[in-house]
N, C-alpha and C positions, 0 to 999 in steps of 0.2 A: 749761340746756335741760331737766334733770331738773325744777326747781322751775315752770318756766312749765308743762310737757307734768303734772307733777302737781296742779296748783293747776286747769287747765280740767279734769281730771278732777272734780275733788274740786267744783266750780262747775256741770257736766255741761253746761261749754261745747263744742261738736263740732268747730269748725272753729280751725286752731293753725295758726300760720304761725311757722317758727324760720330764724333767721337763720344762713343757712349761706355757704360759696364754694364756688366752679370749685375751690380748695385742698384741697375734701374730697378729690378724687382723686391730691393731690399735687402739681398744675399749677406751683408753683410752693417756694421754702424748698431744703433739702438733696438733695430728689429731685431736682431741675430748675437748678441750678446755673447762676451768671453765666458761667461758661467756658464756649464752643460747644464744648470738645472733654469736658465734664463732661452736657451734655446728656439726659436721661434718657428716651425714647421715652414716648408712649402706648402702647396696645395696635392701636387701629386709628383710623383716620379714616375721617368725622365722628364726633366722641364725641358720645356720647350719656350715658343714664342707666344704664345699664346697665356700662358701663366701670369696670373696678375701681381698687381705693385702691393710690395707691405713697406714699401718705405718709410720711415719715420725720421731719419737721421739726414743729416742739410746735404749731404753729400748725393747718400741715394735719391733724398727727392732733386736735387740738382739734376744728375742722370735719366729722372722719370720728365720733370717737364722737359729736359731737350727734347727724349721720344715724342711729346704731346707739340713742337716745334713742328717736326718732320712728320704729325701727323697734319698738321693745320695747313703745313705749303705743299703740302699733297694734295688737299681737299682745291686749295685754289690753283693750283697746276697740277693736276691729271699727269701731263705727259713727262713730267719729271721722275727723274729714279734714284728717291732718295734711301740711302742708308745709313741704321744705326746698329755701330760697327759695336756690338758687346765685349770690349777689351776684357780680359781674364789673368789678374795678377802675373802682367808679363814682366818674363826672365830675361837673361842671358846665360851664355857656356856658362860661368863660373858659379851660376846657380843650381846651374842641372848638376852640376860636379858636386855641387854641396850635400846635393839631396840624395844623389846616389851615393854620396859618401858615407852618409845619416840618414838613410831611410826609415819614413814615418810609419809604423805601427797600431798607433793607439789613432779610435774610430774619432775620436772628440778633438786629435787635434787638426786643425784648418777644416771643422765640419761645416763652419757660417758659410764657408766657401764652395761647397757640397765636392771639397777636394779636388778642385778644377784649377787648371791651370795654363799660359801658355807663353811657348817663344818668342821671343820679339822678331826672329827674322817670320815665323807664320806669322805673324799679328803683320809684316808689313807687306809680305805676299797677299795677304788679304784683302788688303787695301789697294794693291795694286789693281788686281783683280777683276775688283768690284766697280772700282770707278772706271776699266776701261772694256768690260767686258759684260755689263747689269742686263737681266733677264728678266728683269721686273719695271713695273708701270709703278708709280706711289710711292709709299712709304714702309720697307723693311724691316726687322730688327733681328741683327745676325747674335747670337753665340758663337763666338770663337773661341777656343778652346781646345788644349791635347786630347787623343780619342781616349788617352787612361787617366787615372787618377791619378794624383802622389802619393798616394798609400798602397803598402805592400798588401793590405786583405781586401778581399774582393770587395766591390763596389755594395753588394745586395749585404754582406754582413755587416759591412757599415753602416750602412742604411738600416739595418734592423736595432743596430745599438742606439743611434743616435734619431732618428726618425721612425720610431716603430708603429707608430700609427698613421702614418702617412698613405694615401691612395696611391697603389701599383700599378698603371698601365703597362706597361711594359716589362718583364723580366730584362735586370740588366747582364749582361755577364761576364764574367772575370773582373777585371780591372778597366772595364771600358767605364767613361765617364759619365757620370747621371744628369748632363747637360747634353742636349742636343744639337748638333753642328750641322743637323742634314741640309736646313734651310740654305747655307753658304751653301751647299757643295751644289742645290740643285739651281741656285739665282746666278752662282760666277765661279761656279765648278770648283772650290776652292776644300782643301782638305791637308790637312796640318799635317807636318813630315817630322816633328822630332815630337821626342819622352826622355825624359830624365834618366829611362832605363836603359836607352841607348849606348851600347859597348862604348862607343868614341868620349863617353862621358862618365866612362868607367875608372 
């Protein structure tokens, strides 16, 4: 991250997009453990950007200092617009086919995840996007992510099984996802077109 955020420097390119995860916060690795009774909470629901790191695992802190990269060549170039692209266990067609073939039910499985998930072609619209259309000064950090979950019960009774002491800000509802995408859509207008529940992947 250092050598890409230094090299657009040193080129006095402005706009930097770094490949970051939903991991920066820990979502998943030692913080977020396969045992339901290992579990590790967020701080509240919907996460957002703002939500801090439980990183523990080399992976997720790998993801947490890149962001602390894109925070520092912010600080020393202002007029740069950098972003960290939060990737979200991206698929392809023959994944979404899977999932709607086998649709998940039970609240516990892929909860590290907080059941989020997304397409490789949004994840590369994304990026297109951002780097050629950034609305912001500094340093970003996008969620990207489908607007529903992968699970067939709604987002909030999941949330109550597997996170029931968790802080509510926001009622979620239906099947929307308890990640927050707003930030893309209002920095580079970007908002994700496919779901696993989609007919054509029927």
């Amino acid at each position: 991250m250092w050598n890409i955020c230094r090299a657009a420097e040193q080129l006095n390119i402005k706009n930097v997009l770094l490949g970051s995860s939903y991991n920066s916060i820990g979502a998943m690795g030692t913080a977020a453990r396969w045992d339901k009774n290992e579990v590790k909470p967020p701080e509240y629901f919907p996460i957002d950007q703002y939500q801090g790191t439980r990183s523990e695992d080399p992976y997720s802190v790998a993801k947490w200092i890149g962001e602390q990269v894109g925070d520092a060549f912010a600080r020393r170039n202002p007029d740069m617009s950098i972003g960290s692209m939060r990737f979200n266990g991206m698929w392809d067609d023959d994944k979404f086919r899977e999932l709607n073939k086998n649709p998940i039910s039970n609240a516990w499985e892929r909860c590290q995840g907080f059941w989020t998930y997304l397409h490789i072609k949004d994840a590369a619209t994304a990026c297109r996007m951002a780097v050629t259309k950034p609305k912001w000064k500094g340093h970003e950090k996008f969620f990207l992510n489908a607007k529903d979950t992968m699970i067939t019960i709604d987002t909030m009774e999941a949330i109550k099984i597997v996170y029931p002491n968790v802080e509510l800000r926001e009622e979620i509802v239906g099947h929307n996802a308890p990640l927050k995408i707003d930030l893309a859509k209002e920095k580079f207008g970007w908002e994700p077109k496919f779901s696993w529940r989609d007919s054509i992947f029927g």
